[in-house]
N, C-alpha and C positions, 0 to 999 in steps of 0.2 A: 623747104617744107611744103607739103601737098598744101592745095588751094579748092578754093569750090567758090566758084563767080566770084575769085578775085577777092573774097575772103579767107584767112588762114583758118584750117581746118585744127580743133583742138587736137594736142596731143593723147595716140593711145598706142598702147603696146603693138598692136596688130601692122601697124606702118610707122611710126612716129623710132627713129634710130637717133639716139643720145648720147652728144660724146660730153667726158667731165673730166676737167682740167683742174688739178689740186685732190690729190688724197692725202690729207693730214689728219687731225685730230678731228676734224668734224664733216672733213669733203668723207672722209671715206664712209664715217656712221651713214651719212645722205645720199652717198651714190649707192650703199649697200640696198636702201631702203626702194632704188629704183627699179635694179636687177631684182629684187623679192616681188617687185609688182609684175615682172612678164617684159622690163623692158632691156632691147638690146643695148649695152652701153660700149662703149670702146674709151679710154682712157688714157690719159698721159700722165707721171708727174716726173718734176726734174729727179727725187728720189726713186728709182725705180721700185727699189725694196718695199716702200710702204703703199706700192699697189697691188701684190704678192696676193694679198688677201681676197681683194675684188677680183683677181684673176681664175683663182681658185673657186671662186662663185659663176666665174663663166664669163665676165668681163672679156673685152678684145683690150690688145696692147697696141699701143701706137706710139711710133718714135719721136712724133714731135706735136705742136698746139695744130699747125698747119694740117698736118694727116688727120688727127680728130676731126676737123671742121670737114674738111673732105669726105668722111665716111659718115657725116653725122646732118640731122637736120635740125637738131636741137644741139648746141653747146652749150653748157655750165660749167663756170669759173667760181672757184673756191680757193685762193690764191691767199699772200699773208699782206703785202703790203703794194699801195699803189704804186710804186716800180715795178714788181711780180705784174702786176696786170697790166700796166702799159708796155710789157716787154713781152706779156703771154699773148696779147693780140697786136701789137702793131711792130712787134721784135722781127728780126727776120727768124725764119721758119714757126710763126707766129700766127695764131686764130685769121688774120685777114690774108692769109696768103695760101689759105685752104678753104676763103669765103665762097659759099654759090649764092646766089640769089633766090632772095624767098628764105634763106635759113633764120633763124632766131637764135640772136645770143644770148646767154645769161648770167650776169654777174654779179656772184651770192658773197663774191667779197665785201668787207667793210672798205669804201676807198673814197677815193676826192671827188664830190658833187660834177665837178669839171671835169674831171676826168669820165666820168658816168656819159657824160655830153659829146667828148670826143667820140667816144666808141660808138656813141649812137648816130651819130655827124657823119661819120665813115660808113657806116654800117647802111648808113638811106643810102648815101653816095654810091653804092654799092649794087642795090636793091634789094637789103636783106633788112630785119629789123634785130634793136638790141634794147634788153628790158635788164636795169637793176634792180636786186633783187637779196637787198644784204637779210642778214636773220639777228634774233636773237633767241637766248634761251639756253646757250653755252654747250658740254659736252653733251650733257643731260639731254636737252631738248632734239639735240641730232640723233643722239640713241635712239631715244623714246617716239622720234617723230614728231614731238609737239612744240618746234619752234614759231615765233612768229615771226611774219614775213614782211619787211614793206617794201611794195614796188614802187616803182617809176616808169614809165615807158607809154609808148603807141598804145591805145587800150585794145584795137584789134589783135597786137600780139602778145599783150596780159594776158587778154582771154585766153587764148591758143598755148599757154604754156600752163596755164591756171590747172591741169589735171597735177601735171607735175608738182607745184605747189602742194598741192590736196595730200600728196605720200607726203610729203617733210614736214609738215605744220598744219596748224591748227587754228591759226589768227594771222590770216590775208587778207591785206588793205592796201590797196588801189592809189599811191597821194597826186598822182598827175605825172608830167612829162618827164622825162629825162631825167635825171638826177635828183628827183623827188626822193624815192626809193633812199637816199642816201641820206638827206637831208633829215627825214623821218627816223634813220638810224641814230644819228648823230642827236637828235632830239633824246634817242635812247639811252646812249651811253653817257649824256649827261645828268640824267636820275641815276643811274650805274654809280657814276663817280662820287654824287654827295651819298649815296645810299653805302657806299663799301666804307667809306671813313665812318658814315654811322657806325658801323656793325663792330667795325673792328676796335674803336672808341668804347660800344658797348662793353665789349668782352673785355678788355682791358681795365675797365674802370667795375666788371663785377668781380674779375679777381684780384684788384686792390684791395676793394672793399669785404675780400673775403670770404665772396657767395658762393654758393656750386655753378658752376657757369650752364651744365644741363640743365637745372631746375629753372637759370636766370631764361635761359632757351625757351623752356615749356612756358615759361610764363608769358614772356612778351611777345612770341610769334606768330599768338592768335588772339592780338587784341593790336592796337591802329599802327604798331610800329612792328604788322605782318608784309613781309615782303620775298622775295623767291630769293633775294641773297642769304635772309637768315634760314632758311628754310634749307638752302644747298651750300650755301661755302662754312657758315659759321662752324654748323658738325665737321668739316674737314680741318677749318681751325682747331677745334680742340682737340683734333685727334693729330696737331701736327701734321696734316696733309697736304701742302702745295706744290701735289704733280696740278701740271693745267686742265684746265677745262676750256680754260682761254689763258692765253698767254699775255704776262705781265708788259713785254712787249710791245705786242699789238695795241692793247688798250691803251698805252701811251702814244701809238701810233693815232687812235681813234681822238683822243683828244686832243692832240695835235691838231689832227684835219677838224676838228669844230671849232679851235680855238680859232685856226686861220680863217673859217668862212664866219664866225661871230666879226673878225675884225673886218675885215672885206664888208660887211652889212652894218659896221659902225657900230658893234655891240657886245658891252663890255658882259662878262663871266666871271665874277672875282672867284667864283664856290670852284669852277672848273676849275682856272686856272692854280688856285690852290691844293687842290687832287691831283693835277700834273703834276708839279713838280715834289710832290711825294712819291709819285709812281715813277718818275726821274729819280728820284732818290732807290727807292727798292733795286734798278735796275742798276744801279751806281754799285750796289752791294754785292752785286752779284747773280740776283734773282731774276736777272729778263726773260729767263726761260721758263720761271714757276708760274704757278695759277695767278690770275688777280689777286687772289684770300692772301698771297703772299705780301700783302701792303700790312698785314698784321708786322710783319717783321721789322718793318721802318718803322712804324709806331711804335715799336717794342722799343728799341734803339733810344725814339724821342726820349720817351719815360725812364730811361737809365736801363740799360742792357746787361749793367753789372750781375752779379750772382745774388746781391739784395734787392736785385729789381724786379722788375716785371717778367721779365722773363723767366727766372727760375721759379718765381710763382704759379706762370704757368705751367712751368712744368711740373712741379708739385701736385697740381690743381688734377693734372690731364694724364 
């Protein structure tokens, strides 16, 4: 990445070339939003079919992580799981085997704090820098652009990538070194975890009791129990909706990695640890591939899944 006295010059469209590694459900909404700013991207993913679409907007294809870093002075990694990304840069034909010096990595995966640290440990080693860089804010906010962001990294090369941040999102915060970014994540998806069993506890216990579960909506969503879950999954609950936004999955992948670094720091999570293994359970049923909102189903189950239960109420209800 160009330099000016040995500072990294921020990225712009006019020189700044961007390779992005993962088009799924939310890399591709993100890299779409980059190519609509003027900027050159070149792309990998191990599905070739689901980069089709960036291709068609003008993207470059590249056959492997290593060739993107080679043509690119910016990479961005949007990957599922931290295997995926210890495999997308240190794998053979792998981000560091297409490393130059001065490049900047970016890694907008949710993954392991440690693992944040390898890449960055490698990445000096090297002479290049590497910034995590996970989001929140689910499909929606990748569409929409208004995810938030928390990094981690060198602040010189925060800064330098900090244009790019500006197209994806809307709430960028800086938390310190290496694996910050991640850590600040993982603080996120543990309000996530007690926040969905709210919700879905909610809904279940309005249509026990009866209510219209839209009006139970209107009512509580704009008074102290407003949150961006009820606001986006609960309406897909009631209409029966759990394609992803985020995959049931991954989120158990997320809690996983917080639960290990709580234990690592001596610190017990009982609230987590028991949203895991309901999100273990959903996955068990079958659903690792639906949205999170798919935790309404194990719930369902809890409460008697029979034809007098919960379930056919809802569907009654919905």
């Amino acid at each position: 990445m160009d330099s000016d006295g040995g500072f990294l010059k921020p990225c712009d469209p006019s020189r700044t070339r961007i390779g992005w590694v993962g088009t799924g459900v939310m890399g591709s909404a993100m890299c779409g939003h980059l190519l609509a700013a003027g900027y050159a991207v070149t792309v990998f993913n191990r599905t070739a079919a689901k980069a089709a679409a960036l291709l068609d907007r003008g993207a470059q294809w590249a056959e492997s992580a290593a060739e993107v870093a080679a043509t690119s002075d910016v990479v961005c990694t949007m990957v599922g799981f931290p295997d995926d990304v210890r495999e997308i840069y240190f794998g053979s034909g792998g981000i560091f085997d297409g490393l130059r010096e001065g490049m900047v990595l970016v890694d907008m995966t949710t993954t392991d704090p440690q693992l944040a640290r390898a890449i960055d440990a490698e990445a000096r080693r090297r002479g290049a820098y590497a910034v995590d860089a996970p989001v929140s804010g689910g499909d929606v906010g990748a569409r929409d652009a208004t995810l938030s962001i928390m990094v981690g990294g060198e602040p010189a090369a925060v800064q330098a990538v900090r244009p790019i941040f500006e197209i994806l999102g809307k709430n960028i915060v800086h938390h310190g070194p290496a694996g910050s970014g991640q850590h600040a994540k993982m603080c996120n998806q543990i309000v996530i975890a007690g926040t969905m069993i709210g919700v879905c506890e909610s809904l279940l216990y309005a249509v026990r009791a009866g209510l219209d579960p839209e009006k139970v909506l209107r009512s509580i969503s704009r008074g102290a129990a407003s949150c961006w879950a009820l606001d986006n999954l609960m309406p897909r609950m009631m209409r029966r909706d759990f394609a992803p936004g985020f995959y049931v999955e991954h989120f158990i992948k997320d809690m996983g990695i917080a639960l290990k670094e709580a234990e690592r720091m001596n610190l017990s999570l009982p609230g987590l640890a028991l949203v895991h293994q309901l999100y273990v359970a959903v996955k068990a049923q079958g659903h690792g591939r639906k949205g999170t909102q798919a935790l309404l189903l194990a719930l369902e189950c809890l409460a008697g899944g029979d034809p007098a239960g919960p379930q056919d109420a809802v569907n009654k209800a919905w």
